[in-house]
C-alpha angles and dihedrals in degrees: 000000000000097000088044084056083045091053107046093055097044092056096052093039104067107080141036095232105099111047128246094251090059105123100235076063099049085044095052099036082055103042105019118025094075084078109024119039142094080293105045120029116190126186087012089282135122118204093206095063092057108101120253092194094113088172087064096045091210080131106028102110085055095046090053086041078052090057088042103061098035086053087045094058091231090116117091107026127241093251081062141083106275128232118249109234092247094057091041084055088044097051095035080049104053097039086046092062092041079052105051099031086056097053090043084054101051080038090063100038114118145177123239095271111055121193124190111196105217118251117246083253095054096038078059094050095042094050095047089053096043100050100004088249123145116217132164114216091191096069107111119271091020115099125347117250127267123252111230125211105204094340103312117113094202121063104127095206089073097030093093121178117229132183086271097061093055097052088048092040093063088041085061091051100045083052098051104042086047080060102044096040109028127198081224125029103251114226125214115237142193122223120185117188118189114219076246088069101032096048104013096044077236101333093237092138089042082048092061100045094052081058093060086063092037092244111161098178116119119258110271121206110219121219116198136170106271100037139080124224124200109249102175133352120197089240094071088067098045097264093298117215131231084260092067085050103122138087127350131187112212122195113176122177111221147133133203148232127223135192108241104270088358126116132300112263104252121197123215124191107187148129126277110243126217084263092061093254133123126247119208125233091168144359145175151153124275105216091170118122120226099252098045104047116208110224098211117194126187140140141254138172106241110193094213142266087045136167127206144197136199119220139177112222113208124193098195129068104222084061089045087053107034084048094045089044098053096031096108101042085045100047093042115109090249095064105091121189125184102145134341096254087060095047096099091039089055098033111028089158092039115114105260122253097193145068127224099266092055086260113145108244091210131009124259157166138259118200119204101169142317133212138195128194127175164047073191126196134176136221088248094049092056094038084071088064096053115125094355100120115048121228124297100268082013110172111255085249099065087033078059093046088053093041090053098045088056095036091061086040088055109034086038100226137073109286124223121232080238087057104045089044100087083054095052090041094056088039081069103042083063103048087051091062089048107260115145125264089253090042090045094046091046084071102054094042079053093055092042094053084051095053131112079240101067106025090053140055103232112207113180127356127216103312118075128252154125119235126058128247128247086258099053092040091054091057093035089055096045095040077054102053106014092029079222143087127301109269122209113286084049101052091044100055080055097055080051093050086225087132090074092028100068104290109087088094092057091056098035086063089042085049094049092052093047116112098240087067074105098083095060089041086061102032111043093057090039091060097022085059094028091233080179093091092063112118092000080123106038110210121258103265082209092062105025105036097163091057112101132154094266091062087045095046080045096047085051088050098051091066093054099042088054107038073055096051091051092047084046091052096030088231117185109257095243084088091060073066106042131353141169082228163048158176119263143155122202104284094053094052089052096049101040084047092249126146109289116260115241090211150040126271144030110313135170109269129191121231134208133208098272102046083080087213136109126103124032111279087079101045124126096235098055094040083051109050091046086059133082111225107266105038139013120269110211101181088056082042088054094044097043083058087042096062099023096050097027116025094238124135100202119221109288106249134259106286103244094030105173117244125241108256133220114271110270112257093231096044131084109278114261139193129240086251095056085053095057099040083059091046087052093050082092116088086222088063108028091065095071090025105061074059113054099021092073093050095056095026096066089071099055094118092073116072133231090288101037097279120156112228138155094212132042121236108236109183101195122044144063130287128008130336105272125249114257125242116201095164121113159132138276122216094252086064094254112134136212132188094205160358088289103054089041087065095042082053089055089047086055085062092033084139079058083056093036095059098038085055086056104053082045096049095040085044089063099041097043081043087222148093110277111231130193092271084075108055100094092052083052102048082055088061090048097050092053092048102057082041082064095055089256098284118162102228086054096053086049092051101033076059101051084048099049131110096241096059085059095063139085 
């Protein structure tokens, strides 16, 4: 307890920076001096020789060591005047942001010469631009995954490269340039597979029962809840190598059957995990009636040789256990299915799967046929390729020409003779051993896509300075909004040095309405709201039965459907907040007890009042990923709002803080609200607490997976489930009853919001830690953009065209 006193003053008392009103002084002058000072040294340490420079970080593990012990209650100790809870907040406040502020500035911190690696997400974007290939860097044993830093997944002073990457780094681009320049042209096909052939191994013997009853209706497979089909098998395609991996377009023909006031019947194609599960690579509803058959069509990138599975996924249990129940006898070869109204003919011993009124008992599945055809590519996707390998006994002039047309494409700035010059070199050390022109040039475009230049975003060589260069503007913007490379039009206007000279507005509106705006539109609030925690603690199937991974990959989907929708609309971002609407597909509107959807897919729906929903906040995917799986977790809930809404990384917890326990069996039943106000009872706690608990305890009338309620389950204990209370106080003083009123108070400090959606926005497209030096820069983006009547669109664009984002 004495040395944390030592330190704390030692470490205020060094400089003459801070004043000697700041509160951390008053605190430790009054605390911590006594013993530690010029006139007491114990521990043989003085608290004013510790540096107070936070910037420099010579300090910094005593100063969190600082935060530690004054959270933990262990300073002062206990023979000593106490702290009140207001002057521990102050002072854990204070040294929190020192603190903070410090580590983003050494964060962001940089030599002259800055290099961002590229994120897995971005590596796949850029290939696919440069040479048209699709690759997928998440497939094990591809790329290593990126660390994230708060959610983002790009911040280039934590995306390190280890000797790993390399390795793996050369194995990507192998991979990519056999795809995009084969040994053998590779032809797209087109495989159809009846449901004789895929349930019935041909159906000949079922084909000759249904003639004993004169049936001439085509052999149906039936997909129920509980049992696997086959979808695809690498052999219908003639054992397809990795090489045909690429793009397939699927068309099935199927209708489905569905309970009398039970779920939609909803198709999944996916793989079969380790685990025995199937992930999904796509899924839908089949609206489609029996009798009128729906013919759906969509794409999907296979990496080949693949194996698929179909799978009905059922939400209720009765379907899970009526399904799981029957699945051997249905899915014998004896079990012949044609149409519901010949069910009992062909199958009199068969479990029945209806009822007496002709109602289904569980929902399913009828496969007609599917059909595969692919690998697929488009015009767009080989005109990449144009030009980029010379003639076949091309000069080495024009080898050089091709090499440096796709040098500058790839390394996304103009290349130097000096530069080029290692690739040509080893071009010709393989011709003079005899190795073809395109063998030969295949080296050297190895050498140039594993190279610095193209796995990392280079900002600033050797001279000094502080603004980019049209080169380096032009990467910096598309990395931001296409999270790929530059294309043509962009790096032209580069070469030109119109960026700088008056032409970066007019790209930056042609790039918002690009359609690989998508990608920003998927990947900023995937990584802004780390989307990333949902489902890292799947939900206890005991406790939450009706959860499944199509309501989490829907609930996944909803945030970016509608942060699109808003960006579509340039909606202002208090709606991000509250809204009177939102974004849904079938199985959220069942499960958040909205009007059913007549169709597939996500769509905009209205809400009313007491639907609770709209905005983010309660939406099933952000009360879900600050939860753990069995029961809500207010205080992540609160920081989660904390950093997300505000921009505020609250003080890290005592280490050993003590977990909150399951409610005795012999004691009144609590709530997990009840628990916490009793932790906070202690000064110690309270302090950070008052602070964080409001923020996540205005949403305790939604569960562990987003579920609205009025009481909390409490599964130990004795008497009824206790009532929720999601009222509170901020720390302001202003008060709120529920969920609702907490969001009208953030609306109230919607420039608060504003300026926190803009650090986040600027920290994803700088790809580093904001520091204090950029706070001006910042509050000129947030004027503009309340003089834009808060619109997103405008906020991205008021960004790309900031100052800031110009310099280094």
């Amino acid at each position: 307890m004495k040395r944390f006193c030592l330190i704390v003053l030692a470490c205020l008392l060094n400089t003459s920076v801070f004043s000697a009103e700041e509160p951390f002084e008053i605190f430790l002058e009054k605390h911590c001096v006594r013993c530690h000072g010029p006139e007491q040294v114990e521990r043989d340490l003085r608290i004013d020789q510790l540096s107070r420079d936070f910037q420099s970080g010579i300090d910094g593990h005593l100063w969190a060591e600082v935060v530690e012990r004054i959270n933990s209650g262990e300073m002062p100790p206990e023979d000593e005047p106490q702290p009140s809870e207001n002057e521990i907040a102050t002072v854990i406040g204070q040294l929190n942001g020192l603190i903070s502020e410090g580590r983003a500035a050494r964060m962001a911190a940089r030599p002259p010469v800055a290099h961002y690696r590229l994120s897995r997400k971005e590596y796949q974007n850029t290939v696919y631009d440069l040479l048209g290939v699709r690759y997928d860097p998440t497939k094990p044993g591809e790329l290593n995954e990126d660390p994230r830093w708060h959610g983002f997944e790009r911040i280039g002073s934590v995306l390190s490269l280890s000797p790993s990457h390399v390795e793996r780094y050369y194995r990507a681009a192998d991979i990519v340039l056999n795809r995009a320049f084969p040994e053998q042209p590779i032809e797209s096909r087109t495989i159809r597979k009846t449901a004789a052939e895929i349930r019935y191994n041909g159906g000949k013997q079922q084909e000759e029962y249904l003639q004993r009853f004169g049936i001439e209706r085509p052999l149906r497979a039936l997909i129920f809840p509980g049992r696997e089909l086959q979808a695809l098998r690498p052999h219908w395609f003639g054992r397809p190598g990795p090489e045909q991996s690429g793009l397939y377009r699927v068309r099935l023909q199927a209708s489905g059957i569905r309970p009398a006031g039970g779920q939609r019947a909803h198709l999944r194609i996916g793989q079969r995990t380790g685990e025995g599960t199937n992930e999904g690579l796509v899924e839908f509803d089949v609206l489609a009636p029996e009798d009128e058959p729906e013919v759906i069509e969509f794409e999907v990138f296979l990496e080949m040789p693949a194996s698929l599975e179909f799978n009905v996924i059922a939400t209720d249990i009765i379907s899970r256990a009526k399904g799981g129940h029957h699945r051997n006898i249905l899915g014998g070869q004896t079990y012949v299915f044609t149409h519901t109204s010949e069910t009992r003919l062909l199958n009199p011993t068969g479990p029945k799967l209806f009822d007496e009124e002709g109602h289904a008992i569980f929902s399913f599945v009828l496969l007609d046929w599917i059909e595969w055809e692919g690998p697929l590519e488009t015009d767009a996707e080989r005109a990449t390729r144009t030009n980029v390998l010379p003639p076949e006994n091309a000069p080495k002039d024009v080898v050089a020409q091709h090499l440096r047309r796709f040098a500058e494409r790839a390394w996304r700035r103009a290349v130097s003779d000096e530069e080029l010059q290692p690739y040509l070199t080893a071009y010709e050390a393989e011709r003079e051993v005899g190795e073809s022109v395109a063998s030969a040039y295949r080296v050297a475009l190895l050498g140039l896509l594993t190279s610095r230049n193209f796995t990392y975003l280079v900002e600033g060589e050797a001279e000094p300075r502080e603004r980019l260069t049209d080169w380096e503007l032009a990467s910096r913007l598309s990395y931001f909004l296409w999270s790929s490379m530059p294309d043509d039009p962009l790096l032209e206007a580069a070469r030109e040095g119109s960026l700088t000279g008056g032409g970066l507005e007019a790209q930056v509106d042609r790039m918002l309405t690009d359609g690989k705006i998508d990608r920003f539109i998927e990947d900023f609030p995937r990584q802004w709201l780390q989307l990333h925690r949902l489902g890292m603690f799947p939900p206890d199937s005991q406790l939450y039965p009706d959860y499944d991974v199509w309501l989490e990959a829907s609930m996944h989907e909803e945030v970016v459907q509608y942060f699109r929708q808003m960006f579509t609309d340039n909606r202002p971002i208090d709606q991000l907040i509250a809204s009177d609407w939102t974004m849904a597909n079938s199985r959220l509107c069942e499960f958040y007890g909205l009007s059913e959807l007549q169709t597939s897919g996500f769509q905009r729906v209205s809400l009313r009042p007491e639907d609770h929903r709209g905005g983010l906040l309660t939406s099933g995917a952000i009360l879900g990923l600050t939860s753990d799986g069995t029961r809500h977790r207010p205080v992540h809930r609160g920081v989660w709002v904390s950093e997300a809404i505000f921009g505020k990384t609250p003080p890290p917890p005592p280490a050993n803080v003590d977990p909150i326990e399951p409610n005795p069996p012999e004691s009144p039943k609590a709530t997990i609200r009840q628990k916490i106000e009793a932790h906070a009872r202690d000064a110690n706690c309270a302090a950070c607490h008052r602070n964080i608990d409001p923020l996540g305890l205005a949403f305790d009338q939604f569960d562990a997976i987003g579920q609205w309620r009025t009481h909390e389950r409490v599964e130990t204990g004795q008497g009824a489930d206790p009532p929720v209370d999601p009222s509170g106080m901020l720390p302001d003083g202003r008060r709120f009853a529920d969920a609702t009123e907490f969001k009208q108070l953030l609306l109230e400090d919607r420039d608060q919001f504003l300026r926190a959606f803009v650090e986040h926005l600027c920290t994803y497209g700088l790809r580093r830690v904001l520091t204090v030096d950029d706070r001006k820069d910042i509050e000129t983006i947030v004027a503009e953009a309340r003089a834009k009547d808060y619109r997103l669109r405008e906020i991205v664009r008021a960004v790309a065209l900031s100052d800031l984002f110009q310099k280094r």
